[in-house]
C-alpha positions as CSV (number, residue, x, y, z in Angstrom):
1,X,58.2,-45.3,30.0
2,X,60.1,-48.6,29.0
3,X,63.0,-48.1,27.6
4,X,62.1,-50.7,24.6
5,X,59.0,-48.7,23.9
6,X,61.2,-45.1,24.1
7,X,61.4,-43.6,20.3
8,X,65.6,-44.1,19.4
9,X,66.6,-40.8,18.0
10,X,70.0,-39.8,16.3
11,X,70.1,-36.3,15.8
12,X,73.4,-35.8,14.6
13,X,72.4,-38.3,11.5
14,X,69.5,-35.7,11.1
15,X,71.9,-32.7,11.2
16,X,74.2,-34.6,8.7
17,X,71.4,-35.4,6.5
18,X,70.2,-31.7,6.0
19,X,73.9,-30.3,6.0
20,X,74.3,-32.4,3.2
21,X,71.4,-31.6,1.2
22,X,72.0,-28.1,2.0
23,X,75.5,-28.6,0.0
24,X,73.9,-30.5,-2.8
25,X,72.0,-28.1,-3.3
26,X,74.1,-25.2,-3.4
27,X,77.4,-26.5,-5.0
28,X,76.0,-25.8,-8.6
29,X,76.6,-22.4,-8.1
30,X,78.8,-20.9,-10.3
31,X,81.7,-19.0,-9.7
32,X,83.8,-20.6,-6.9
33,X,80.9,-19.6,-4.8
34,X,79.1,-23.1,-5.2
35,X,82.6,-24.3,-4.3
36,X,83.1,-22.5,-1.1
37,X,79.6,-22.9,0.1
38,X,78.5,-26.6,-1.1
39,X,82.1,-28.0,-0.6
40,X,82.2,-26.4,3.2
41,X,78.7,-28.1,4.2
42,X,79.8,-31.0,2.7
43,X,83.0,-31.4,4.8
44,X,80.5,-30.2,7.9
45,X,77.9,-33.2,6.6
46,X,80.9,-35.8,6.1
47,X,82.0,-35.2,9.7
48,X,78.4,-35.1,11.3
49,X,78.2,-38.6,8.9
50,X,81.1,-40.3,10.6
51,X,79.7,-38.8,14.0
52,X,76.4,-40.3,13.5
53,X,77.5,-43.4,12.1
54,X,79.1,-44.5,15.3
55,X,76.1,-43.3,17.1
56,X,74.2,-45.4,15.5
57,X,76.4,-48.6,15.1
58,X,76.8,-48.3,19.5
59,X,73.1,-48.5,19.3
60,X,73.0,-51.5,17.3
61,X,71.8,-50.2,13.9
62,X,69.1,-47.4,15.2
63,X,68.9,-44.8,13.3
64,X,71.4,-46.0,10.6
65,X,68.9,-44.5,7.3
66,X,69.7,-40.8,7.3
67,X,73.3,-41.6,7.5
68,X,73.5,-43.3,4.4
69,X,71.5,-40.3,2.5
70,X,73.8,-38.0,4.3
71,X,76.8,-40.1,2.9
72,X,74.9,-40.0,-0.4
73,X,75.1,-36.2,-0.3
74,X,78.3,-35.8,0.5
75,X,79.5,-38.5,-2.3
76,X,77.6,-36.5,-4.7
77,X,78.4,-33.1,-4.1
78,X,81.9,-34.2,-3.9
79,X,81.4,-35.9,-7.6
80,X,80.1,-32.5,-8.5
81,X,82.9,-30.4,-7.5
82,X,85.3,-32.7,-9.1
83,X,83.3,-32.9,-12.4
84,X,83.5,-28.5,-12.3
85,X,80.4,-27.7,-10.4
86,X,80.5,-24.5,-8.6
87,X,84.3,-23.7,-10.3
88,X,82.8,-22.9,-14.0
89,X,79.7,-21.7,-15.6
């Protein structure tokens, strides 16, 4: 198969992606355990982000979409733990 015609992946964008949801998702929980759990995927996700962002830029742009959500993820549940999501009821 040609290598123009070969599917680009970046799976370490897709890991980031989920990883981040994952922590958006979970960060509302109260009690210091949305804290401990959104805030650690979100650290995970932030560092898959970077990861995947170089990935992608070496491949001149492929594969660049699920980084930015990922990045969006990370922003936000970042924005949430510093607004008191996770810490208070």
């Amino acid at each position: 198969m040609s290598r123009s015609l070969e599917r680009r992946r970046n799976p370490t964008a897709w890991a980031g992606f989920w990883v981040g949801l994952a922590g958006l998702v979970l960060m509302p929980i109260p009690l210091f355990i949305g804290l401990i759990l959104g805030g650690g995927l979100s650290i995970v996700a932030a560092v898959l982000t970077v990861i995947a962002l170089l990935k992608g830029l070496a491949r001149s742009g492929q594969g660049i979409a699920p980084v930015v959500f990922a990045a969006i993820f990370v922003l936000l549940t970042w924005g949430g733990i510093s607004a008191g999501g996770g810490i208070v009821w």
